[in-house]
C-alpha atoms as one frame of an Amber mdcrd trajectory, in Angstrom:
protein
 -16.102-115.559 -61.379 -13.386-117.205 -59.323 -13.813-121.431 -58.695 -14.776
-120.474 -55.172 -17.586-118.354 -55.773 -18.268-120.756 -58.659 -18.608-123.951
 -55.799 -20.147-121.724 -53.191 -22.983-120.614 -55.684 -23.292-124.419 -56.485
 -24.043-125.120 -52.886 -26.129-122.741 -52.094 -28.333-123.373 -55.741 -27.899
-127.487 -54.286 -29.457-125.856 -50.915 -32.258-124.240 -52.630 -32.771-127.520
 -54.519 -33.166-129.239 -51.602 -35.566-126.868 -49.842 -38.003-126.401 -52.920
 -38.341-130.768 -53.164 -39.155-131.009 -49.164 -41.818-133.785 -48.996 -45.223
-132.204 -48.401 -45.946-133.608 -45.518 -42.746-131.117 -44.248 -44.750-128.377
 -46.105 -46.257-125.392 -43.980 -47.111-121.669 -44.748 -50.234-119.678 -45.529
 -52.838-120.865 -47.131 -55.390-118.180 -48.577 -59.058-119.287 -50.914 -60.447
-118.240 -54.296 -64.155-118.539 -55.106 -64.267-117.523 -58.946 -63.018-118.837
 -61.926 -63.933-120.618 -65.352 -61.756-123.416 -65.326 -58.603-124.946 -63.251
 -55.264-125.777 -65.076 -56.320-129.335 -65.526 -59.374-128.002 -67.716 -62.230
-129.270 -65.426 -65.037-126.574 -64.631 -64.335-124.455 -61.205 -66.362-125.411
 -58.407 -66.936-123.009 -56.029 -68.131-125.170 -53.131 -65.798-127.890 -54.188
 -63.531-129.902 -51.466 -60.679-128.340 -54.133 -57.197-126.340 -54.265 -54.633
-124.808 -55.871 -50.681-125.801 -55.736 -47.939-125.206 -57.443 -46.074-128.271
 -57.742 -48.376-131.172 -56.561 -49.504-133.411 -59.342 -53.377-132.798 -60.699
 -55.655-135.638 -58.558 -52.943-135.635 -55.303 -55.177-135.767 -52.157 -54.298
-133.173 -49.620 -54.773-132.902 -45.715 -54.781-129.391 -44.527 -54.713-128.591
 -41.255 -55.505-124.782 -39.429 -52.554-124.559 -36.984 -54.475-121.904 -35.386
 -57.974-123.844 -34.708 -56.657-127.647 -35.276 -59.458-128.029 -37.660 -58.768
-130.367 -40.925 -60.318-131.038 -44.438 -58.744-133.156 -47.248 -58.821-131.608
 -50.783 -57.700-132.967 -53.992 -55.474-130.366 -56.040 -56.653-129.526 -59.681
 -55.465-125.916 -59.926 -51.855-123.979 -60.127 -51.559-121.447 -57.647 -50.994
-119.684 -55.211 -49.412-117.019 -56.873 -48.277-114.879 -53.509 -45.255-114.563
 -51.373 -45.541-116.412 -48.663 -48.464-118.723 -49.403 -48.230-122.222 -50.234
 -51.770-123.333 -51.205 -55.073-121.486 -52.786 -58.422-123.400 -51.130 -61.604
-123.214 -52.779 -64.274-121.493 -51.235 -66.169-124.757 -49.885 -62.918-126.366
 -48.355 -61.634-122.923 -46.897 -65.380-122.535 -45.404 -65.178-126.345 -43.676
 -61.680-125.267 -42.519 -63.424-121.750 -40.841 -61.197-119.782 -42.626 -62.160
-116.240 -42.989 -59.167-114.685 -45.060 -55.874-115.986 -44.895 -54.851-118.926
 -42.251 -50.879-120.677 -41.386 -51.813-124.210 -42.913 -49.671-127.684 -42.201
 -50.044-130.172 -46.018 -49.609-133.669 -45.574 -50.414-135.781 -48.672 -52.944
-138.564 -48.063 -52.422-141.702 -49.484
């Protein structure tokens, strides 16, 4: 590899970087909802009906504001599961948060961490 492709792959791996740490609040994508399962990565028992949700990078406890760009509705979960595991999607709701959101299948979501 020649020391420009070498520096141009370095910038552009520094770009992705960047994108992948965006604060949440900057976060937005699809959102989609699970309603089955044992246990969540941080070993507490699933709860269905839970204010709960899945995310890949958010620390276990973080509190969460969602909000349906479509319908302007909001909920606040707290994250205690890894997920989503989808193109395209950037958080997994459980059932009970997805229902008090009035989302039927899959929904374009805005995060903002609450503090």
């Amino acid at each position: 590899m020649k020391p420009v492709c070498r520096t141009v792959a370095a910038i552009l791996g520094t770009a992705a970087t960047l994108v992948a740490s965006l604060p949440t609040s900057a976060q937005s994508g699809g959102a989609s909802w699970y309603g089955s399962g044992h246990r969540t990565a941080n070993g507490e028992r699933f709860n269905p009906n839970g204010m709960t949700a899945a995310h890949r990078s958010l620390p276990f406890g973080t509190r969460v504001r969602v909000s349906d760009n479509r319908t302007g509705r909001s909920v606040v979960v707290r994250i205690n599961d890894r997920g989503p595991f989808v193109h395209g999607r950037i958080i997994d709701l459980s059932r009970g948060s997805a229902r008090a959101l009035g989302m039927g299948g899959t929904s374009y979501v805005s995060l903002q961490v609450v503090r």
